[in-house]
N, CA, C and O of each residue as an XYZ file, in Angstrom:
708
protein
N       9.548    -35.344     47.870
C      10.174    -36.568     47.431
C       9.142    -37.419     46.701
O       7.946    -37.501     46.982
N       9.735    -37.984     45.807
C       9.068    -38.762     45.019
C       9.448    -40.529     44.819
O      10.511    -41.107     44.588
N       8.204    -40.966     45.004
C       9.054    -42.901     45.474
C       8.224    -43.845     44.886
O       7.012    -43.693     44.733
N       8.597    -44.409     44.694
C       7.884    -45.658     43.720
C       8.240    -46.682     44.060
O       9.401    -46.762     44.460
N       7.382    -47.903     44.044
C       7.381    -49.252     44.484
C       6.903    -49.939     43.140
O       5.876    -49.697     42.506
N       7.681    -50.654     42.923
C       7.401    -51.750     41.377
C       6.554    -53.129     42.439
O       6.995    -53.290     43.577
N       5.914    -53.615     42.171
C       5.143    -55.218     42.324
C       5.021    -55.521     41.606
O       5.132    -54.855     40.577
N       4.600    -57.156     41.656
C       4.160    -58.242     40.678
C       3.072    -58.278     41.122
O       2.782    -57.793     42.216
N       1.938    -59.095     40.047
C       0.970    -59.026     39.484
C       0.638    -60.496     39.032
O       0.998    -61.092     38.017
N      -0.445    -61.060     40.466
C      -1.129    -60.616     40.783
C      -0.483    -60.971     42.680
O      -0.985    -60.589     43.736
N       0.618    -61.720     42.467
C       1.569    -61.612     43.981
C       2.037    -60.549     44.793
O       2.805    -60.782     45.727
N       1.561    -59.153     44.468
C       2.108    -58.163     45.149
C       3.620    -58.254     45.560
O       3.765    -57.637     46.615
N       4.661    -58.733     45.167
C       5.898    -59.153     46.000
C       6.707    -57.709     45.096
O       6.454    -57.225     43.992
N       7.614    -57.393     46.010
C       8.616    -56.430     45.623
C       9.370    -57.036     44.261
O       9.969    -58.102     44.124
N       9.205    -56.326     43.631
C      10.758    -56.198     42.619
C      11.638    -54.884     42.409
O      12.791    -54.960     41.984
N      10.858    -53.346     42.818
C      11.763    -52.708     42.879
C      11.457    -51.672     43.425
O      10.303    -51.428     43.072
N      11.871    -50.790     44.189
C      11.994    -49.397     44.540
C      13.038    -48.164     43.949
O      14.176    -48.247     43.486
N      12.116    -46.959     44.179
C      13.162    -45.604     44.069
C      12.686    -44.329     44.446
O      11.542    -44.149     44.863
N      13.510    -43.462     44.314
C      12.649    -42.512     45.658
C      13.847    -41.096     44.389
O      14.992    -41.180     43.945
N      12.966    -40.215     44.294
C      13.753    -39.028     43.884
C      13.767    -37.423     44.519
O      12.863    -36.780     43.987
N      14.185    -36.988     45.050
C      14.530    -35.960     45.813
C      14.534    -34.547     44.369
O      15.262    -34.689     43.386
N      13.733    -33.469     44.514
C      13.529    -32.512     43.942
C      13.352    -31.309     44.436
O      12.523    -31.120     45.326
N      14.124    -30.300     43.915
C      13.011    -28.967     44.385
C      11.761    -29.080     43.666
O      11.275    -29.877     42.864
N      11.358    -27.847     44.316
C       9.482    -27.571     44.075
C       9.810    -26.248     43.475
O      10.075    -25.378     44.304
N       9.851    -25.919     42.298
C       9.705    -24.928     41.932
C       8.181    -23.813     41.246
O       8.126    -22.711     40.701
N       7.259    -24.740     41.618
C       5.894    -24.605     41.647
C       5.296    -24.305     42.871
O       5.795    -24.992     43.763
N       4.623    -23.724     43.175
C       3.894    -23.166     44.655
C       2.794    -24.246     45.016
O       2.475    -25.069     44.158
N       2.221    -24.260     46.245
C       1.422    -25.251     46.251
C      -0.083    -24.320     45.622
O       0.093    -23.102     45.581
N      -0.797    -24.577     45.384
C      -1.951    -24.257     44.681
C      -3.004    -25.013     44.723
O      -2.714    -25.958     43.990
N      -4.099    -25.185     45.152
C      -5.250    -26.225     45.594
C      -5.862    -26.488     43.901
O      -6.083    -25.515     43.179
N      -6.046    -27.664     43.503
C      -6.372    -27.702     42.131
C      -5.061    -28.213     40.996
O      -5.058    -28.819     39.925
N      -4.071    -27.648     41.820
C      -2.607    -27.662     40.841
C      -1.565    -28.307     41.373
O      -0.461    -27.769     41.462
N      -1.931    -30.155     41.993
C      -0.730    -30.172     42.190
C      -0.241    -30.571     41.026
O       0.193    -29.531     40.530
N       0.003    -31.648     40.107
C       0.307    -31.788     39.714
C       1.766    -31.023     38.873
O       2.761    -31.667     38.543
N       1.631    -29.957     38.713
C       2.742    -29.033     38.115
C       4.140    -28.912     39.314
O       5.353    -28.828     39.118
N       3.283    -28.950     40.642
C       4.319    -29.293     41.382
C       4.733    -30.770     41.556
O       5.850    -31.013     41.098
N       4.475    -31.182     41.778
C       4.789    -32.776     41.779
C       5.128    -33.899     40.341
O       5.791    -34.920     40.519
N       4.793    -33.675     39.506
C       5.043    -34.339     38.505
C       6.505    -33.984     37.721
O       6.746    -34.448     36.607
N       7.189    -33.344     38.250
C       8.667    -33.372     37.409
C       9.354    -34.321     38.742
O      10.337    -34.968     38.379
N       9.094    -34.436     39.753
C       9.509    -35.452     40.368
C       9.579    -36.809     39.877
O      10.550    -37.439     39.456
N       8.159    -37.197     40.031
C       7.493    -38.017     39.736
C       8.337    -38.621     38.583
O       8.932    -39.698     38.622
N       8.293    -37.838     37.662
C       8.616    -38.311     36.082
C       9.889    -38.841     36.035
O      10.226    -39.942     35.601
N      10.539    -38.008     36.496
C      12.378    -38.353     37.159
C      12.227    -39.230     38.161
O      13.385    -39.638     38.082
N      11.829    -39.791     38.935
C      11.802    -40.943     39.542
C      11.273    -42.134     38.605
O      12.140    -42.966     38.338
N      10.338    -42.302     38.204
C      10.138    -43.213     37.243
C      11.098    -43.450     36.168
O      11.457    -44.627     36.163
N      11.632    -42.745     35.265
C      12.577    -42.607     34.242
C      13.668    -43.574     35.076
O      14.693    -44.054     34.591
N      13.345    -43.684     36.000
C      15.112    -44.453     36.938
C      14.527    -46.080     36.778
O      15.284    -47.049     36.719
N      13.121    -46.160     36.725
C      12.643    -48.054     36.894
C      12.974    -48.605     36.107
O      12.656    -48.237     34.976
N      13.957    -50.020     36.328
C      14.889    -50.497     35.209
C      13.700    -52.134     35.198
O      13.720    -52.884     34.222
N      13.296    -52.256     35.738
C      11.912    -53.060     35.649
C      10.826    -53.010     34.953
O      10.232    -54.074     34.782
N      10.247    -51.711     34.339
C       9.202    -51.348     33.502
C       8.233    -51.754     34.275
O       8.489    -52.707     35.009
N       7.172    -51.285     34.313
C       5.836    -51.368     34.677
C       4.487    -51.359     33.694
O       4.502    -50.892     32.555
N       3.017    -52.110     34.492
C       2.180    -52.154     33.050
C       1.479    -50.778     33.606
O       1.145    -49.771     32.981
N       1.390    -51.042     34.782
C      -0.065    -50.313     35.108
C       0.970    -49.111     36.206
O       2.033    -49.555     36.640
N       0.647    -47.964     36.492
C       0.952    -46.450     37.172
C      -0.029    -46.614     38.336
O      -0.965    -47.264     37.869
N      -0.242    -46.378     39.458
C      -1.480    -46.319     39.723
C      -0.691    -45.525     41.206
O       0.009    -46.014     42.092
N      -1.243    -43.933     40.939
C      -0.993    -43.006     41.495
C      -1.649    -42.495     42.705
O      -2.875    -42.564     42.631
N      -1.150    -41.958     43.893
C      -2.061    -41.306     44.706
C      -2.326    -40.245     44.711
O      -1.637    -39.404     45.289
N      -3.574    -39.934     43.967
C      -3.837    -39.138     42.931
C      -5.305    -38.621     42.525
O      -6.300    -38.988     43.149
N      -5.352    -37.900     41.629
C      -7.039    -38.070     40.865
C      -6.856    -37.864     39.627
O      -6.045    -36.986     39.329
N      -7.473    -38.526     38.664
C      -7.400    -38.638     37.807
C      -8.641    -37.569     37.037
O      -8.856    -36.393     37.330
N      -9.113    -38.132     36.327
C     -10.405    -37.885     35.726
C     -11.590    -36.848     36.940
O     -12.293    -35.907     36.574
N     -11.508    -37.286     38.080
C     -12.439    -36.816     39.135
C     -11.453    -35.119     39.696
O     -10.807    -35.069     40.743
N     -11.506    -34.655     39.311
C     -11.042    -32.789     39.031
C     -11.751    -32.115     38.476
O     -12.345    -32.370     37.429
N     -11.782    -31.240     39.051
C     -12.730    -30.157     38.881
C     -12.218    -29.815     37.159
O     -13.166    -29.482     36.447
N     -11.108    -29.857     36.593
C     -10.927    -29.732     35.540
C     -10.553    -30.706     34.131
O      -9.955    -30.516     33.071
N     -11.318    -31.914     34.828
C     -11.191    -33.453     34.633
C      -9.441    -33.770     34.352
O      -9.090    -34.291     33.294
N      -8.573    -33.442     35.275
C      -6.895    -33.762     34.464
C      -6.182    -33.448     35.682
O      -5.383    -32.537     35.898
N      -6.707    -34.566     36.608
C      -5.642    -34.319     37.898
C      -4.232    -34.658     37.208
O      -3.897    -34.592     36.025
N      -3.499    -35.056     38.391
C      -2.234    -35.575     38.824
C      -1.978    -36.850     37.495
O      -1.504    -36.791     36.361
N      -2.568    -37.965     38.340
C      -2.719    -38.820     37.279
C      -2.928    -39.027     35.741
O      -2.151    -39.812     35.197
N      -3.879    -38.419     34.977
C      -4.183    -37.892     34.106
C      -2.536    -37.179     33.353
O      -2.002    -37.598     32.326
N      -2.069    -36.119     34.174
C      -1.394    -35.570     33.575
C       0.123    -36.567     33.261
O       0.782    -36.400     32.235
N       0.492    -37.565     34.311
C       1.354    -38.384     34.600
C       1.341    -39.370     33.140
O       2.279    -39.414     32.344
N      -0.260    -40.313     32.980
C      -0.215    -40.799     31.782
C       0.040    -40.222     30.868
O       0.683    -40.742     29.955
N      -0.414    -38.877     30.826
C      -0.379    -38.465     29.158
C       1.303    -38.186     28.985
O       1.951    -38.536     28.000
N       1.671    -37.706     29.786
C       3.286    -37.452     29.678
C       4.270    -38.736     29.483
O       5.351    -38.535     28.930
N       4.024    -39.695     29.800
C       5.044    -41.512     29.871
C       3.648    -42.237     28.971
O       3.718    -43.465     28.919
N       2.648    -41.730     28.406
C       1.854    -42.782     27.594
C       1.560    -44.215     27.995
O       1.834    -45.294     27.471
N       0.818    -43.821     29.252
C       0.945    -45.041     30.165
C      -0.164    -45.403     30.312
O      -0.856    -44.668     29.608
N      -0.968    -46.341     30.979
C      -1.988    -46.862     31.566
C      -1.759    -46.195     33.079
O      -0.604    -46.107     33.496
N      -2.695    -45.802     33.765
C      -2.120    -44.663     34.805
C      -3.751    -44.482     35.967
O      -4.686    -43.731     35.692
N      -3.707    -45.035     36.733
C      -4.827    -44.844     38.271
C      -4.619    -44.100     38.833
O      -3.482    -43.932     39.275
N      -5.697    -43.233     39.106
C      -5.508    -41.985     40.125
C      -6.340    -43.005     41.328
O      -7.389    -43.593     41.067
N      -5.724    -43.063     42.508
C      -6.406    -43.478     43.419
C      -6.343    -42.682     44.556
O      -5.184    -42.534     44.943
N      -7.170    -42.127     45.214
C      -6.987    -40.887     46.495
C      -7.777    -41.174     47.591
O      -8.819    -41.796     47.383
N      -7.462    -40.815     48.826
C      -8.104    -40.896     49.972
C      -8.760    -40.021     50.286
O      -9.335    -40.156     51.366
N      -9.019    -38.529     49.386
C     -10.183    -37.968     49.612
C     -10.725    -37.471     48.492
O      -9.865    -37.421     47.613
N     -11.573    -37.155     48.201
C     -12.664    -36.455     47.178
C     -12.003    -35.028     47.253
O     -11.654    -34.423     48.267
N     -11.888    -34.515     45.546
C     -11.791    -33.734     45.286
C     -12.913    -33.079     44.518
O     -13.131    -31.868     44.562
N     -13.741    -34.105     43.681
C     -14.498    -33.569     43.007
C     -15.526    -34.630     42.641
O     -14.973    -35.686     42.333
N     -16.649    -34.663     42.591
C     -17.795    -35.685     42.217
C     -18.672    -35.959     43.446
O     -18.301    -36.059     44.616
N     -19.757    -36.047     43.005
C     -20.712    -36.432     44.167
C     -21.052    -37.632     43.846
O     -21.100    -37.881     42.642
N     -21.467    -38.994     45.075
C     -21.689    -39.804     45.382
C     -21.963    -39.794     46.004
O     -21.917    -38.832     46.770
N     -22.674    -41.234     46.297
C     -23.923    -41.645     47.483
C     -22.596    -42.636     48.240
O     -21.615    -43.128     47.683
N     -22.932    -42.685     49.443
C     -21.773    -43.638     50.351
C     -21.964    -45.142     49.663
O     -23.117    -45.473     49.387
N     -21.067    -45.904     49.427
C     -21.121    -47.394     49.010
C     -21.471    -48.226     50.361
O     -21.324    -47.865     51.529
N     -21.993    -49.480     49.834
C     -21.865    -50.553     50.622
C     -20.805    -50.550     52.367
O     -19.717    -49.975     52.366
N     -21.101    -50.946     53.116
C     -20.305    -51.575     54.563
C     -19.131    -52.448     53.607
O     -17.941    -52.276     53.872
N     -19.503    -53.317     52.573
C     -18.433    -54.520     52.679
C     -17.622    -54.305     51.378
O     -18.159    -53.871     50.359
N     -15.628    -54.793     51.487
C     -14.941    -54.506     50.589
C     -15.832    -54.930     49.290
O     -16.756    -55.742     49.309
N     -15.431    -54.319     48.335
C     -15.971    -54.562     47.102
C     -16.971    -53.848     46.853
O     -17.399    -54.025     45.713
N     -17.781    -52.759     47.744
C     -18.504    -51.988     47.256
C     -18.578    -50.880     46.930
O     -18.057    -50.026     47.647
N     -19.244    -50.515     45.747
C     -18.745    -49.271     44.528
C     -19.942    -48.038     44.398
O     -21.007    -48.419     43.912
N     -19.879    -47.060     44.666
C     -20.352    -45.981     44.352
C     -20.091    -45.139     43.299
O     -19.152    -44.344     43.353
N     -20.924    -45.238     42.210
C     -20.242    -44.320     40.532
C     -19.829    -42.418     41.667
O     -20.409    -42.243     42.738
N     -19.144    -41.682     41.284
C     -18.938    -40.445     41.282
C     -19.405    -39.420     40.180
O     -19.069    -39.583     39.007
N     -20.031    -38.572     40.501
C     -20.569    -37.813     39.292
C     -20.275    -36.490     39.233
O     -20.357    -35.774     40.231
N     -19.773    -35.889     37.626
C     -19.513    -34.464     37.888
C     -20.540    -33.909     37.888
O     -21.513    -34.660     37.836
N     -20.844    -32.308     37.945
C     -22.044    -31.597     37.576
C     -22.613    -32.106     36.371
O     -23.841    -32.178     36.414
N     -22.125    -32.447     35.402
C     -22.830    -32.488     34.239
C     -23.743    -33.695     34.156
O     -24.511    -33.888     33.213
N     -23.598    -34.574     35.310
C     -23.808    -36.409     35.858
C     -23.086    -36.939     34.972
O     -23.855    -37.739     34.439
N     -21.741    -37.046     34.275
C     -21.256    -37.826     33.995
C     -20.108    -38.518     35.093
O     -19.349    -38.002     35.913
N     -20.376    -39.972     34.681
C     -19.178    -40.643     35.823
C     -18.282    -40.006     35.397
O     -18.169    -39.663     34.220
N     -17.154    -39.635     36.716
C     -15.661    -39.571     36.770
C     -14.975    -40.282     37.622
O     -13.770    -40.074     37.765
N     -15.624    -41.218     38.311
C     -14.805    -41.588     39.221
C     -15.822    -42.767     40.323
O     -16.996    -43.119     40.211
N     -15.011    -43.047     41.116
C     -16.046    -44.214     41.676
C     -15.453    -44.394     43.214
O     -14.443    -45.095     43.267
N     -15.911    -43.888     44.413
C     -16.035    -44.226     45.715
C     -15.986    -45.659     45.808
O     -17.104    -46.032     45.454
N     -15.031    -47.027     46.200
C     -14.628    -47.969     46.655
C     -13.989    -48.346     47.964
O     -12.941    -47.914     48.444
N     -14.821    -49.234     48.443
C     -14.825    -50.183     49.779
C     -13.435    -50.989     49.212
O     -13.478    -51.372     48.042
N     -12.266    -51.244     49.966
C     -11.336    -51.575     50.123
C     -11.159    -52.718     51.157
O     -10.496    -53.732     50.940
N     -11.747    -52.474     52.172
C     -12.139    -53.367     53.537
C     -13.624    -52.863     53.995
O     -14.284    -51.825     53.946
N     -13.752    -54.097     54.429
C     -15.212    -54.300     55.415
C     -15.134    -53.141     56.817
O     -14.395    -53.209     57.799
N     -16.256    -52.022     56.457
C     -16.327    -50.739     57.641
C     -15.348    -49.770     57.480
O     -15.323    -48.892     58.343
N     -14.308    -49.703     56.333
C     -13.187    -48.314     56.661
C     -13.996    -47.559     55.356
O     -14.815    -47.994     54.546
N     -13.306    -46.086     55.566
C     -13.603    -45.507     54.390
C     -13.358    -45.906     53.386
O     -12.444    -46.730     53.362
N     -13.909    -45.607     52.296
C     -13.881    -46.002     50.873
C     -12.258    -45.030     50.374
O     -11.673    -44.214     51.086
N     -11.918    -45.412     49.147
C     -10.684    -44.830     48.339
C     -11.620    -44.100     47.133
O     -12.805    -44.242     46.832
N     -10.822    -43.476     46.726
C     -11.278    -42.597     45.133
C     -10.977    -42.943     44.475
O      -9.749    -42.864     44.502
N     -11.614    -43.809     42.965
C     -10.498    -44.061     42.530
C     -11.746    -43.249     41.085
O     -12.976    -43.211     41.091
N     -10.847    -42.768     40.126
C     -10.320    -42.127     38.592
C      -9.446    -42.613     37.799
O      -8.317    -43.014     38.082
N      -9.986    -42.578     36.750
C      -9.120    -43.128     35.412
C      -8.315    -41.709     34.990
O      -8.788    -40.579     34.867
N      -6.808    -42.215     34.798
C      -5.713    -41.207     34.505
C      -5.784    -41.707     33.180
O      -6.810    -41.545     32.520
N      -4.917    -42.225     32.781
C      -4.927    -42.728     31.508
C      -4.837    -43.914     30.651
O      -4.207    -44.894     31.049
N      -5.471    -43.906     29.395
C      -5.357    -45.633     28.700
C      -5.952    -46.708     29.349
O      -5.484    -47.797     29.016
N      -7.047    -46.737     30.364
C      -7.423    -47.518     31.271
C      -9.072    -47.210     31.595
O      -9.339    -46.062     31.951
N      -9.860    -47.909     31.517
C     -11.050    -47.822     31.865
C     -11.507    -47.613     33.643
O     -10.652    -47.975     34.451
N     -12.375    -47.238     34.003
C     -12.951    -46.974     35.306
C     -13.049    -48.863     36.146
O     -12.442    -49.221     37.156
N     -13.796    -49.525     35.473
C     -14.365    -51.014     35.700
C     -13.055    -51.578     35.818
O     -12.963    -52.214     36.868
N     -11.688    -51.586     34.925
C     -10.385    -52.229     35.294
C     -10.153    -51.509     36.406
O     -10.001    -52.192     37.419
N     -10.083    -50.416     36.527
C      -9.196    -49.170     37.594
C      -9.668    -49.797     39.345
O      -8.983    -50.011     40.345
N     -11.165    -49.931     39.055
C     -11.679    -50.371     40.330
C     -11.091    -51.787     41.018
O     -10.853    -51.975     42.211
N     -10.921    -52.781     39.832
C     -10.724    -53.941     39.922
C      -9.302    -54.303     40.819
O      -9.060    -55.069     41.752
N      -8.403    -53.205     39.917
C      -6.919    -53.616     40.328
C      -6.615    -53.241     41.738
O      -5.803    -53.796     42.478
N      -7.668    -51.841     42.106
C      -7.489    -51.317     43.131
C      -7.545    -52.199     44.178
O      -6.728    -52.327     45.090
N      -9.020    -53.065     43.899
C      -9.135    -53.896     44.734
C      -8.188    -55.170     45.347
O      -7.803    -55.415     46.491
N      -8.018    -55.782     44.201
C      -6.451    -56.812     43.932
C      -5.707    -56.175     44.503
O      -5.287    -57.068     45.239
N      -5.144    -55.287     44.802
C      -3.918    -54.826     45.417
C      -3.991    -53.989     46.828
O      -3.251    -53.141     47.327
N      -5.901    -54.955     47.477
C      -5.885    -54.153     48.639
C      -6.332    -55.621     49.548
O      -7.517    -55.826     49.809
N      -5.203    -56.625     49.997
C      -5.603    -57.801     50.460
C      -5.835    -57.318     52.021
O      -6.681    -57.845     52.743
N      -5.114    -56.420     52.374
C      -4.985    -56.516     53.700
C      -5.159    -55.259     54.671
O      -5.130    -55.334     55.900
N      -5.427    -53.565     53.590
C      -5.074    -52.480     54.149
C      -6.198    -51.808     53.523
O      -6.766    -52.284     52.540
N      -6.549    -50.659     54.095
C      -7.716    -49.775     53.268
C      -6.623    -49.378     51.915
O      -6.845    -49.704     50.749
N      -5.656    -48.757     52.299
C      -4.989    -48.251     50.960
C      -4.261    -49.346     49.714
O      -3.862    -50.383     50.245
N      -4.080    -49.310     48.551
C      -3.748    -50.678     48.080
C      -2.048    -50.411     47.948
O      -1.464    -49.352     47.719
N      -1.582    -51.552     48.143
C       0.011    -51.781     48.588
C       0.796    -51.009     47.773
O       1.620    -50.229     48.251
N       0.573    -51.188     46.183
C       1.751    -50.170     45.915
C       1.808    -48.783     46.324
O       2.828    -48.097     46.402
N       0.605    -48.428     46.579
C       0.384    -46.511     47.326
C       0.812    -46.772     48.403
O       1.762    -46.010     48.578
N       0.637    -47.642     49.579
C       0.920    -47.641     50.758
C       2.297    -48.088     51.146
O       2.810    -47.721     52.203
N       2.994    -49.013     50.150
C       4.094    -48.980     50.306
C       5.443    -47.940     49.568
O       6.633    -48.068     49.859
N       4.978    -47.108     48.750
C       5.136    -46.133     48.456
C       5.437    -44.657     49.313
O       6.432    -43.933     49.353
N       3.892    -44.562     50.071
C       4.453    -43.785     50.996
C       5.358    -44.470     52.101
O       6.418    -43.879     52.303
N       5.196    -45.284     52.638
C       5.498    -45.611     53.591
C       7.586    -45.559     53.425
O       8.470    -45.350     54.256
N       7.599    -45.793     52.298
C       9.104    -45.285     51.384
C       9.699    -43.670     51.570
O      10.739    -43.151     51.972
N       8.623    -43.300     51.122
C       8.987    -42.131     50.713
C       9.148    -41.066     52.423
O       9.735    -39.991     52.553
N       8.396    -41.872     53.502
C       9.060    -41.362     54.686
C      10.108    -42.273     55.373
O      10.359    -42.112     56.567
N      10.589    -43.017     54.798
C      11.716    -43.806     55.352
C      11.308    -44.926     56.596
O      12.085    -45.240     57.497
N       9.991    -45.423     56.444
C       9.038    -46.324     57.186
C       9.859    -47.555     56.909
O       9.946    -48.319     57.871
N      10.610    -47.992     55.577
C      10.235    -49.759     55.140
C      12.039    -50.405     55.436
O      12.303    -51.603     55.324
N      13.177    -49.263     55.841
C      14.421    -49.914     56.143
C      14.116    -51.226     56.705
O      14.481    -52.054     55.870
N      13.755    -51.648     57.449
C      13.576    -52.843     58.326
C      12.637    -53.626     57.127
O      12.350    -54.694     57.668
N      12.270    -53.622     56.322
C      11.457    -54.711     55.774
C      11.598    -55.203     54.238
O      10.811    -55.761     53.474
N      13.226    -54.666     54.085
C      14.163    -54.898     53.130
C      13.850    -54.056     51.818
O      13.963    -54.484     50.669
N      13.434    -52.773     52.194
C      13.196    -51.839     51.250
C      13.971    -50.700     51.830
O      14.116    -50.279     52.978
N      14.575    -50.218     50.260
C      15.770    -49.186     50.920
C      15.412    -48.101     49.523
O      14.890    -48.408     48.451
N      15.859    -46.879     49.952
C      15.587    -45.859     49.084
C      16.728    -46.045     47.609
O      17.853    -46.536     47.698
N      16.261    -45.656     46.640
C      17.356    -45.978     45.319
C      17.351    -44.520     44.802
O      18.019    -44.213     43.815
């Protein structure tokens, strides 16, 4: 299933949800989700009668072993501005960031070029991943992540997203579309 949460900016407040139900006609494949997951994805979005500026996926973007995660592939397909943000490392080495939210560790591929950047979200939890998917720089990508993480390690539209997409938010006036 595939679910999306629209917010405002820079109020985080709901304006819209939707959730799309798909087969998987792609196998799972370590390296490849994207091929499975993104015809969801795409068909769930195609339904947001709200428009959105920014995508910001749970995901990787740029930080793949073949620099073109999830994200990546999501922008280039809707020509979007597009965040891969993930809760674990797929690819890049970094040094651990800072104890306190706001602190940033560059990610590096083999070649040492940045792809990506290890970010403190809250004071003592693990850091998030975040990668540039598309039309969007690394330095914004980090920024928004942060803005949209007042209260949780994960930032609200991902977390309220999933939290959708398993049927968590009935009670908190979010309903599947």
């Amino acid at each position: 299933m595939a679910a999306v949460v629209v917010l405002t900016f820079p109020g985080l407040e709901l304006m819209e949800t939707r959730t799309r139900m798909a087969a998987c006609t792609f196998p799972y494949v370590p390296g490849y989700l994207s091929f499975r997951e993104v015809p969801a994805l795409v068909a769930c979005l195609e339904r947001v009668r709200s428009g959105f500026d920014v995508l910001m996926c749970d995901a990787q973007g740029l930080a793949h072993p073949r620099r073109m995660g999830l994200a990546t592939h999501v922008g280039i397909l809707l020509d979007s501005p597009v965040i891969g943000c993930a809760k674990s490392v797929l690819y890049g080495e970094f040094t651990e960031p800072g104890r306190r939210k706001g602190s940033v560790s560059h990610m590096r591929g083999r070649d040492g070029e940045i792809v990506g950047a290890a970010v403190r979200t809250r004071d003592g939890v693990k850091p998030v991943y975040v990668s540039v998917g598309n039309r969007i720089d690394l330095e914004t990508s980090v920024d928004l992540v942060l803005s949209c993480s007042p209260r949780y390690r994960i930032p609200e539209p991902l977390r309220l997203a999933h939290n959708l997409s398993v049927g968590r938010l009935a009670g908190r006036g979010l309903r599947r579309k």
